[in-house]
CHARMM-style PDB file with segment names, atoms N, HN, CA, C and O in Angstrom:
ATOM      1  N   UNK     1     -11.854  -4.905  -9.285  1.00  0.00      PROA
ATOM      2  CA  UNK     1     -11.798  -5.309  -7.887  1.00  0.00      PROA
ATOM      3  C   UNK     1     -12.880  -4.523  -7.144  1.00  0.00      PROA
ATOM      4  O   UNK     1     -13.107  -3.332  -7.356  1.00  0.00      PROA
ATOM      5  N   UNK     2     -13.530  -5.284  -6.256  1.00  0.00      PROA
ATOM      6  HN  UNK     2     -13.346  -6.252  -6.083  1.00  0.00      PROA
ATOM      7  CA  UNK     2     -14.445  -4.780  -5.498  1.00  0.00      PROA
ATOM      8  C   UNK     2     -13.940  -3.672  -4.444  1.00  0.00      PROA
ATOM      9  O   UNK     2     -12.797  -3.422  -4.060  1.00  0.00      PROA
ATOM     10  N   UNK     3     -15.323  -3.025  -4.064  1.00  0.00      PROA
ATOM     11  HN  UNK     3     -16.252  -3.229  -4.375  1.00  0.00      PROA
ATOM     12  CA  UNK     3     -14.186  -2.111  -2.724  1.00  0.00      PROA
ATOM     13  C   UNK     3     -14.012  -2.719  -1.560  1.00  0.00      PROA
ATOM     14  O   UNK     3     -13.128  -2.296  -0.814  1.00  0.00      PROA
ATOM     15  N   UNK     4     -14.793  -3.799  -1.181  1.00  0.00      PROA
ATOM     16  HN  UNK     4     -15.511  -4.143  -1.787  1.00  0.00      PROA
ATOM     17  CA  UNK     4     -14.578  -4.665  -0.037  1.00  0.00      PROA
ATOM     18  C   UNK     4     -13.204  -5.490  -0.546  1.00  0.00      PROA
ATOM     19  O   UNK     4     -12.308  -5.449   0.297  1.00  0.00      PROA
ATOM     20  N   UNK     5     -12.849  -6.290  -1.870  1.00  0.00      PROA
ATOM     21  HN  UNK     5     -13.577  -6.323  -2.555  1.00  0.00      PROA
ATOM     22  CA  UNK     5     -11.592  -6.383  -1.988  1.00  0.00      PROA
ATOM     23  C   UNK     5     -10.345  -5.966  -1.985  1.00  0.00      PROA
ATOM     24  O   UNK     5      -9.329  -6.523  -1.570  1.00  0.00      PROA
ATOM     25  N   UNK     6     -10.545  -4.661  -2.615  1.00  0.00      PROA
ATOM     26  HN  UNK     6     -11.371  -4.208  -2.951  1.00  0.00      PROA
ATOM     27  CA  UNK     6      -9.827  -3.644  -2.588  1.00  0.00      PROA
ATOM     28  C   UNK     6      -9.608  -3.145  -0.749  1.00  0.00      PROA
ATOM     29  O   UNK     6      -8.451  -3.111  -0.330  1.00  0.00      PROA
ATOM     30  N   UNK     7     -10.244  -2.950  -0.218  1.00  0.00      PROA
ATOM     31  HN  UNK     7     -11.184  -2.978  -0.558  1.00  0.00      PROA
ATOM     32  CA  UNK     7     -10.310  -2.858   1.597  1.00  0.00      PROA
ATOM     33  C   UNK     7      -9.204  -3.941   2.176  1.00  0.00      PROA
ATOM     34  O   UNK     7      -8.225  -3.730   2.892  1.00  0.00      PROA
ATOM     35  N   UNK     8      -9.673  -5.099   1.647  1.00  0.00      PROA
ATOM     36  HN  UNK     8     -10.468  -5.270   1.066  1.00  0.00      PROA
ATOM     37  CA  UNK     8      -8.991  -6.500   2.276  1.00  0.00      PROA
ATOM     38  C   UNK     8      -7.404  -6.241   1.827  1.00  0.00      PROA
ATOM     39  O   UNK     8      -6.483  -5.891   2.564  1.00  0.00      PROA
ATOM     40  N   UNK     9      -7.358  -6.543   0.272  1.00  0.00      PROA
ATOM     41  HN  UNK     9      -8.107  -6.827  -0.327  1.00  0.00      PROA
ATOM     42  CA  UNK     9      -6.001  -5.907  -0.318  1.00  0.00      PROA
ATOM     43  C   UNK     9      -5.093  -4.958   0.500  1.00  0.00      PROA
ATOM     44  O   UNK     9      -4.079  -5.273   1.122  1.00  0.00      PROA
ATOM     45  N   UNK    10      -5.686  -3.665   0.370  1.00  0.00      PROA
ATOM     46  HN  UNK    10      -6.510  -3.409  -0.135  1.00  0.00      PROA
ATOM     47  CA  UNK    10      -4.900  -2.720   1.483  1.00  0.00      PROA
ATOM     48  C   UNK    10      -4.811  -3.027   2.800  1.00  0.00      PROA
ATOM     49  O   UNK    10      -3.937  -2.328   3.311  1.00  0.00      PROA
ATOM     50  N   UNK    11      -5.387  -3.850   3.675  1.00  0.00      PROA
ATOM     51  HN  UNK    11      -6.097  -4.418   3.260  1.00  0.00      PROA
ATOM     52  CA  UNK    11      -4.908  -3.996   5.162  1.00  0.00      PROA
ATOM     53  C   UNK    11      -3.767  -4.925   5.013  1.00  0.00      PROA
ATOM     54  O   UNK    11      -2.662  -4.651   5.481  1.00  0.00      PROA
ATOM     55  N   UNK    12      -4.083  -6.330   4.187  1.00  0.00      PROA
ATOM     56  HN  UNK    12      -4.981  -6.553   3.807  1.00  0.00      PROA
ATOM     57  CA  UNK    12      -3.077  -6.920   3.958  1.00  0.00      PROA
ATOM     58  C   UNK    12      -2.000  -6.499   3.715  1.00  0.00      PROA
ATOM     59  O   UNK    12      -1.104  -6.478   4.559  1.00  0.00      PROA
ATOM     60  N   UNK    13      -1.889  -6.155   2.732  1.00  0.00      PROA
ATOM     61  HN  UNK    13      -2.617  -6.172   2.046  1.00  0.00      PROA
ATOM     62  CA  UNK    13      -0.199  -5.412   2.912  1.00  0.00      PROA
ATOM     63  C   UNK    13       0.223  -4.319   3.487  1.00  0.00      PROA
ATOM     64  O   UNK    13       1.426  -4.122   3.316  1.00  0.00      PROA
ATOM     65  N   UNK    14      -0.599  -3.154   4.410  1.00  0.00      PROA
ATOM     66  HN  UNK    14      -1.576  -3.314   4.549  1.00  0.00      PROA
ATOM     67  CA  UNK    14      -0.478  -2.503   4.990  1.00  0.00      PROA
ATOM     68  C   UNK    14       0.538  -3.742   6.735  1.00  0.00      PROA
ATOM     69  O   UNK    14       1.538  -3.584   7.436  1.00  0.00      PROA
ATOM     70  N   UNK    15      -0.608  -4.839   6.609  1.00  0.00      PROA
ATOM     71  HN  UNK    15      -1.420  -4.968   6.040  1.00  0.00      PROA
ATOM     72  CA  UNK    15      -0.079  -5.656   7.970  1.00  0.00      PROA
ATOM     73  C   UNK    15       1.136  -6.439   7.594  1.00  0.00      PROA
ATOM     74  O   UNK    15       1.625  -6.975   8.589  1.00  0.00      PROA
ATOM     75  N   UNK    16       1.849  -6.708   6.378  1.00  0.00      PROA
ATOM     76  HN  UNK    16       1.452  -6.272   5.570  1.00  0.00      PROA
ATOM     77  CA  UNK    16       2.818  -7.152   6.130  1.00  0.00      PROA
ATOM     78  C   UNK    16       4.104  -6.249   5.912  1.00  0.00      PROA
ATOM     79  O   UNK    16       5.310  -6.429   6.083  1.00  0.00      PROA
ATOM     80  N   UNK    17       3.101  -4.904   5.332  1.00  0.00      PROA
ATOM     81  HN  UNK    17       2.122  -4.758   5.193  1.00  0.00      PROA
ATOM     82  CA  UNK    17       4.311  -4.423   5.239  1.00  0.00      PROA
ATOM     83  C   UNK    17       5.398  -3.401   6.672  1.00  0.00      PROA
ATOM     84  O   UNK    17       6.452  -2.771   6.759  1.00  0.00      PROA
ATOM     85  N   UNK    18       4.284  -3.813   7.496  1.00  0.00      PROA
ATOM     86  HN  UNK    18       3.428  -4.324   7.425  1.00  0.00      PROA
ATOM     87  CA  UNK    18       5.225  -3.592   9.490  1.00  0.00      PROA
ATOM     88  C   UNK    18       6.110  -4.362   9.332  1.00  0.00      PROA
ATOM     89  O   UNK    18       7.168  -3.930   9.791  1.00  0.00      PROA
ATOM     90  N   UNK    19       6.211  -5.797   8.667  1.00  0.00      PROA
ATOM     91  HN  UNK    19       5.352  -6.148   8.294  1.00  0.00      PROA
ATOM     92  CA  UNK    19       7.537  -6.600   9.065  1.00  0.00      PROA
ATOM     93  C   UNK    19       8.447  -6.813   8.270  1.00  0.00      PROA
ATOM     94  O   UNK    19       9.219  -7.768   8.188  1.00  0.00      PROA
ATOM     95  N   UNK    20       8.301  -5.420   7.358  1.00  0.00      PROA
ATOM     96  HN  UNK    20       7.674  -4.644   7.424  1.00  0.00      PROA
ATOM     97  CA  UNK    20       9.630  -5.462   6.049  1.00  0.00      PROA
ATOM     98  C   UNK    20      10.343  -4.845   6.768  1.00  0.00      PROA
ATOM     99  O   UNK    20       9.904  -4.274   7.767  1.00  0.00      PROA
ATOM    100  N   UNK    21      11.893  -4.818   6.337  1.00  0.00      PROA
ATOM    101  HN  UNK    21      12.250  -5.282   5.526  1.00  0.00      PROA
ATOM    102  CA  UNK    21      13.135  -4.011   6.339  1.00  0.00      PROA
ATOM    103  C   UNK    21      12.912  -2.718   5.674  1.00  0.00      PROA
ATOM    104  O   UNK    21      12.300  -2.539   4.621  1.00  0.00      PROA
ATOM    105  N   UNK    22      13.651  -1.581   6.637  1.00  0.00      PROA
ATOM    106  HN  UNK    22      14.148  -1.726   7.492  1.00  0.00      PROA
ATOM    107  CA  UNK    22      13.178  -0.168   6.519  1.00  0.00      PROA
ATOM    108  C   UNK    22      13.556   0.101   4.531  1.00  0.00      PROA
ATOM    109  O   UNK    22      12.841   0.675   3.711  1.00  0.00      PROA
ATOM    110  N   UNK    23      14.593  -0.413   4.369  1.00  0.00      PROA
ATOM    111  HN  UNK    23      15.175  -0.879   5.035  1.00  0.00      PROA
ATOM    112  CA  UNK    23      14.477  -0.313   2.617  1.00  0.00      PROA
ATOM    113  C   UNK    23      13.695  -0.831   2.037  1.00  0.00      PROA
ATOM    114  O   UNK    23      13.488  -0.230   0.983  1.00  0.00      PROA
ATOM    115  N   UNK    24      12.781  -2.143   2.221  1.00  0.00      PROA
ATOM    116  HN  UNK    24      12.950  -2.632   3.077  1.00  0.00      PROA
ATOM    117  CA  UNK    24      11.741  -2.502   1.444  1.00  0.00      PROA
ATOM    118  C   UNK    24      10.762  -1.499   1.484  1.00  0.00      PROA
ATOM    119  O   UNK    24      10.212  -1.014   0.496  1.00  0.00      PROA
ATOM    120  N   UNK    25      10.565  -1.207   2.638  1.00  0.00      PROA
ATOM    121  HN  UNK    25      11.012  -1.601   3.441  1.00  0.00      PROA
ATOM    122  CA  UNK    25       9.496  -0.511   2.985  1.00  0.00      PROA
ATOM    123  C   UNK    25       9.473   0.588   2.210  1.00  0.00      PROA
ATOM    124  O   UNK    25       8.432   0.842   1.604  1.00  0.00      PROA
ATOM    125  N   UNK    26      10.598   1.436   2.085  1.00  0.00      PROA
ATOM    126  HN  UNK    26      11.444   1.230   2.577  1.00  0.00      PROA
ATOM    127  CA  UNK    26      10.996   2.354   0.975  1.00  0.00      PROA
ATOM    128  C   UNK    26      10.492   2.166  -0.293  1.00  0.00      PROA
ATOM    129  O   UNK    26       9.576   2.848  -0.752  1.00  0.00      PROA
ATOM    130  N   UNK    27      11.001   1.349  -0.829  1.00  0.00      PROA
ATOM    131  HN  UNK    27      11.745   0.796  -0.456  1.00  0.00      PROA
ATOM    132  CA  UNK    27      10.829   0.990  -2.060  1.00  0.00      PROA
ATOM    133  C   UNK    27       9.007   0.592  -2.422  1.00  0.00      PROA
ATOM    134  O   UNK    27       8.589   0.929  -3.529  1.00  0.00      PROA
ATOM    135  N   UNK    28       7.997  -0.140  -1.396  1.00  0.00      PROA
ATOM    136  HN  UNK    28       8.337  -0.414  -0.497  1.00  0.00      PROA
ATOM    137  CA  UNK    28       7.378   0.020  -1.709  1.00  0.00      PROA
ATOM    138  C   UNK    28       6.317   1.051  -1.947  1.00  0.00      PROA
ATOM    139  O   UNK    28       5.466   1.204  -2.823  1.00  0.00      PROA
ATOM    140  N   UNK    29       6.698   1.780  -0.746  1.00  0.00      PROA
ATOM    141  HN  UNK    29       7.390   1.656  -0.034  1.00  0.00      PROA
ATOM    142  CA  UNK    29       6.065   3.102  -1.070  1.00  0.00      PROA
ATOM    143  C   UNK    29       6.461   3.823  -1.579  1.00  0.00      PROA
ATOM    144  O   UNK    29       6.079   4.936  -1.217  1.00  0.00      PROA
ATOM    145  N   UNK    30       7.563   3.793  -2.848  1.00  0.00      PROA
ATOM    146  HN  UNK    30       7.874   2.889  -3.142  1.00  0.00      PROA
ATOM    147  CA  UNK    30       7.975   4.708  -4.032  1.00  0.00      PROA
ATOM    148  C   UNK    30       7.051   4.236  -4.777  1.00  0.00      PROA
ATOM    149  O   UNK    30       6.212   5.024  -5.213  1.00  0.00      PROA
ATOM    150  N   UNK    31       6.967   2.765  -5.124  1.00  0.00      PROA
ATOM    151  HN  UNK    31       7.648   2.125  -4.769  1.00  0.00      PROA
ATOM    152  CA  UNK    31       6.122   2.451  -6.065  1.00  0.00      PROA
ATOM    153  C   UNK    31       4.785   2.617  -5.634  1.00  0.00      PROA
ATOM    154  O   UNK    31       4.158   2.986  -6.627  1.00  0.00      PROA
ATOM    155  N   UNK    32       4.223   2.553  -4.908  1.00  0.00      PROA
ATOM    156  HN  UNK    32       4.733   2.253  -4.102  1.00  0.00      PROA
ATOM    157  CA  UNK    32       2.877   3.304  -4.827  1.00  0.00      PROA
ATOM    158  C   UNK    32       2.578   4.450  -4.763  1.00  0.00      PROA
ATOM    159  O   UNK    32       1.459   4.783  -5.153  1.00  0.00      PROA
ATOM    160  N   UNK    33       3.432   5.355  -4.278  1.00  0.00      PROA
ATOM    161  HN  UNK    33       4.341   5.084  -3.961  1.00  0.00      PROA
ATOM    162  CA  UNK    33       3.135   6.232  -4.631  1.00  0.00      PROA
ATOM    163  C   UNK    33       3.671   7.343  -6.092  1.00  0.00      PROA
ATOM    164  O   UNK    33       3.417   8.548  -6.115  1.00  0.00      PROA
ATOM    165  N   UNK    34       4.433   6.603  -7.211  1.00  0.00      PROA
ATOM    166  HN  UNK    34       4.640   5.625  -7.192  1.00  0.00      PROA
ATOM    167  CA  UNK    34       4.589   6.916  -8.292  1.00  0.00      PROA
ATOM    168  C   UNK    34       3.673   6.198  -9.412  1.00  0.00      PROA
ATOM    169  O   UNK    34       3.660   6.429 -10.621  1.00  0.00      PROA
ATOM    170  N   UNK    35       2.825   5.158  -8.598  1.00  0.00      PROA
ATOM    171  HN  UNK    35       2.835   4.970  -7.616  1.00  0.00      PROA
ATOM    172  CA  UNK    35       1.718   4.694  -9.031  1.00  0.00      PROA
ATOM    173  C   UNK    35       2.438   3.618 -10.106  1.00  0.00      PROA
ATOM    174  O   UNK    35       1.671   3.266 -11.002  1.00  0.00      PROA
ATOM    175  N   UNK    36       3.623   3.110 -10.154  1.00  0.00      PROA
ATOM    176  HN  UNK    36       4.246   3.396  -9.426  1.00  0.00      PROA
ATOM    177  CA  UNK    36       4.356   2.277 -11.006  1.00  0.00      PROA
ATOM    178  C   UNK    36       3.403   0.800 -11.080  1.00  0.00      PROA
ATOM    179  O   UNK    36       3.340   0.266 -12.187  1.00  0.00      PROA
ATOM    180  N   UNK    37       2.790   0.253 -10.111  1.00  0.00      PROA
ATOM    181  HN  UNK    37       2.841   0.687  -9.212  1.00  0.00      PROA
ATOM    182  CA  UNK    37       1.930  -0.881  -9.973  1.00  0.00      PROA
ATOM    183  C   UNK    37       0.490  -0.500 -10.386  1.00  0.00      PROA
ATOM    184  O   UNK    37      -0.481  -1.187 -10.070  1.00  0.00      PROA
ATOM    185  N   UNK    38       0.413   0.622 -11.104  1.00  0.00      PROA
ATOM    186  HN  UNK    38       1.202   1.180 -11.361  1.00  0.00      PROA
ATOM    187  CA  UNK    38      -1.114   0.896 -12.149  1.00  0.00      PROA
ATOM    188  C   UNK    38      -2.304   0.719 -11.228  1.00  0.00      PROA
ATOM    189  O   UNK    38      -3.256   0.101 -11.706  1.00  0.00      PROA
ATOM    190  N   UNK    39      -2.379   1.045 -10.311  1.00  0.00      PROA
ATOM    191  HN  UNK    39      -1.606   1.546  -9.923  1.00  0.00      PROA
ATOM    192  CA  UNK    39      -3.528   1.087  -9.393  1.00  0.00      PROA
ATOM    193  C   UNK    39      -4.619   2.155  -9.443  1.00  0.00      PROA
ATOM    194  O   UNK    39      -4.154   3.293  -9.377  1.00  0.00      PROA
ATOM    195  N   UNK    40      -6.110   2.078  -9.554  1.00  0.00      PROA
ATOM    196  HN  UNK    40      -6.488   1.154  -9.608  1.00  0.00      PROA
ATOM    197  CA  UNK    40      -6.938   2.788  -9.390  1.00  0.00      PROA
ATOM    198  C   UNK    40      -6.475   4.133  -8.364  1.00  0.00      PROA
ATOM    199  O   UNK    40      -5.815   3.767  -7.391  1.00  0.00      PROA
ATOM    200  N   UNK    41      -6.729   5.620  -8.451  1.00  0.00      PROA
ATOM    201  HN  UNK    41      -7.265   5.917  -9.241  1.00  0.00      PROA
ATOM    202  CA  UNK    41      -6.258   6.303  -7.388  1.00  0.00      PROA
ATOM    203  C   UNK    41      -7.201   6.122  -6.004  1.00  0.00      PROA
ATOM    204  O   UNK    41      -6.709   6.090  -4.876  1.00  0.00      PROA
ATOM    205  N   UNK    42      -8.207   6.044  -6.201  1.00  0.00      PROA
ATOM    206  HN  UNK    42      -8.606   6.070  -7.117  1.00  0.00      PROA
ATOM    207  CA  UNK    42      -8.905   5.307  -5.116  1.00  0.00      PROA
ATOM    208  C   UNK    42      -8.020   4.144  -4.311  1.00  0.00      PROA
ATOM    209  O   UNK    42      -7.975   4.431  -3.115  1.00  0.00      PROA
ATOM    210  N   UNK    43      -7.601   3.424  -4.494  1.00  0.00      PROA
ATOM    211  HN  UNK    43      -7.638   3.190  -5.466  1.00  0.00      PROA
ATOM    212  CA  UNK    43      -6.809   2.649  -4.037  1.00  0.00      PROA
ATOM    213  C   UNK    43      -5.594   2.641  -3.941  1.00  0.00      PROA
ATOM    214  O   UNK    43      -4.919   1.735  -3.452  1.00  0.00      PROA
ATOM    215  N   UNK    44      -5.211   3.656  -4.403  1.00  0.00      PROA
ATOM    216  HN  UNK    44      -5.759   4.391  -4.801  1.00  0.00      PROA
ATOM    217  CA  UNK    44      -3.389   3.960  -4.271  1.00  0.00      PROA
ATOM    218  C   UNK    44      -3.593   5.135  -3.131  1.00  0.00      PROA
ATOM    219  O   UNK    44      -2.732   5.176  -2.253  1.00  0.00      PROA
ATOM    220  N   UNK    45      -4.483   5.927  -3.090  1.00  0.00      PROA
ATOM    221  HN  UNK    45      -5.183   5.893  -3.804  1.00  0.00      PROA
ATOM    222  CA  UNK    45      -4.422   7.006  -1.832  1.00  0.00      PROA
ATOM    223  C   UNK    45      -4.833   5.919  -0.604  1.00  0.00      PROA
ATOM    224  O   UNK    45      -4.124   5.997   0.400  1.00  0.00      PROA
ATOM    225  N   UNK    46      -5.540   5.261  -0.598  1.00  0.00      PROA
ATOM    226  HN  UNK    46      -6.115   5.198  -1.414  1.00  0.00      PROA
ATOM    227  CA  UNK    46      -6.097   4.486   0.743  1.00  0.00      PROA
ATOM    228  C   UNK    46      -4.631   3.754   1.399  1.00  0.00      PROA
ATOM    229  O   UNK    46      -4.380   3.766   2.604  1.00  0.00      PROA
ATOM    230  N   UNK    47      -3.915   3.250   0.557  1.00  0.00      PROA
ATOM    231  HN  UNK    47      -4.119   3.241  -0.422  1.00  0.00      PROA
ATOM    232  CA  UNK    47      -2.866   2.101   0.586  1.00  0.00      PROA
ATOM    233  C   UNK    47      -1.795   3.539   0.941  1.00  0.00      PROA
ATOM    234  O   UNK    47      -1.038   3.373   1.898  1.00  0.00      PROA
ATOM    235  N   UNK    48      -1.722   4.815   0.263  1.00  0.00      PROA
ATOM    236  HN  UNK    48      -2.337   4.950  -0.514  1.00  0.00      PROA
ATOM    237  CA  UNK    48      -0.388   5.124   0.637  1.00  0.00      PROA
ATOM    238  C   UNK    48      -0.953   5.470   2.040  1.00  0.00      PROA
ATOM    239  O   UNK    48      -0.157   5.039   2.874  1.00  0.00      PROA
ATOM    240  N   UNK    49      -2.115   6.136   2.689  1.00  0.00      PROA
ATOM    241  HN  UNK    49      -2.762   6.486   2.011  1.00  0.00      PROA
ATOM    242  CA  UNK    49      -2.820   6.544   4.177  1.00  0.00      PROA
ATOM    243  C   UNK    49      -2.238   5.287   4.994  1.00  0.00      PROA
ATOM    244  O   UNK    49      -1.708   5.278   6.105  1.00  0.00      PROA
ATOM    245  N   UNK    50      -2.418   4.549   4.374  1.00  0.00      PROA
ATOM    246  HN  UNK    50      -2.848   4.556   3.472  1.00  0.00      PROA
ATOM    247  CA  UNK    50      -2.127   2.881   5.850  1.00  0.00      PROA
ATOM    248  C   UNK    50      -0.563   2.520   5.551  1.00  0.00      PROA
ATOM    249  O   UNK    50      -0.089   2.093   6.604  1.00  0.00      PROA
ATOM    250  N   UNK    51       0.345   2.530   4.591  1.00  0.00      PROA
ATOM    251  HN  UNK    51      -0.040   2.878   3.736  1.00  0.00      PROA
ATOM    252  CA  UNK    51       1.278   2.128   4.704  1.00  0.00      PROA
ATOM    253  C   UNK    51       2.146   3.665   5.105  1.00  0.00      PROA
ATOM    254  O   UNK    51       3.360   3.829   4.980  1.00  0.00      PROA
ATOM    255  N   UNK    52       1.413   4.417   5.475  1.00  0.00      PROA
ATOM    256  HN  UNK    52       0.427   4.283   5.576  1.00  0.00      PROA
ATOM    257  CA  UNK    52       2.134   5.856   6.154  1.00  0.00      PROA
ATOM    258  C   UNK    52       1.814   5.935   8.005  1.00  0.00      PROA
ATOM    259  O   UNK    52       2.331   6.669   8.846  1.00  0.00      PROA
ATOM    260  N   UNK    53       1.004   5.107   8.118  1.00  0.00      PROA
ATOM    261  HN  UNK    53       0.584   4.510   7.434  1.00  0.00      PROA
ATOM    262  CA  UNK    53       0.107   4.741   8.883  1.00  0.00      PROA
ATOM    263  C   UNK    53       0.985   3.170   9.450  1.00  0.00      PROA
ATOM    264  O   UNK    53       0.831   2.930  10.648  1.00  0.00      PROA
ATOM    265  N   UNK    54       1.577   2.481   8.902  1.00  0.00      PROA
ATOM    266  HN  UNK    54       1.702   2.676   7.930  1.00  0.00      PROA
ATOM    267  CA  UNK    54       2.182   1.012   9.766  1.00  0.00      PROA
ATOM    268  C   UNK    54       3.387   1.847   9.391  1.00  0.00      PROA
ATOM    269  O   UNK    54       4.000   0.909   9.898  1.00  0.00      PROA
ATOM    270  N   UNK    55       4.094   2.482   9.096  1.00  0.00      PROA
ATOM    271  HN  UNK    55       3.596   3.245   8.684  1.00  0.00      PROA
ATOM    272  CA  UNK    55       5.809   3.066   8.614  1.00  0.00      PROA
ATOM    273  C   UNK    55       6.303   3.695  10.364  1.00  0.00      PROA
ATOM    274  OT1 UNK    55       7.413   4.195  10.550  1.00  0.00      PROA
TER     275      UNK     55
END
């Protein structure tokens, strides 16, 4: 994935994930940040910054 994709990727679900339920929201940021969804760390630190950032 590109880093301009990778960019797009993370806002997107950073902007979706404002309109989860406070337990989804949980849950997804366990899995990102236990890295369970195998993500580059480049892209798992950017994504946990913005979804700490819409929380």
């Amino acid at each position: 994935m590109s880093e301009p994709e990778r960019d797009q990727y993370v806002e997107a679900m950073a902007a979706e994930f404002r309109g989860w339920p406070k337990e989804s929201q949980q849950a997804l940021f366990g899995m990102v940040e236990t890295n369970f969804l195998g993500m580059p760390d480049a892209m798992k630190t950017q994504l946990l910054a913005r979804l700490k950032q819409a929380a």
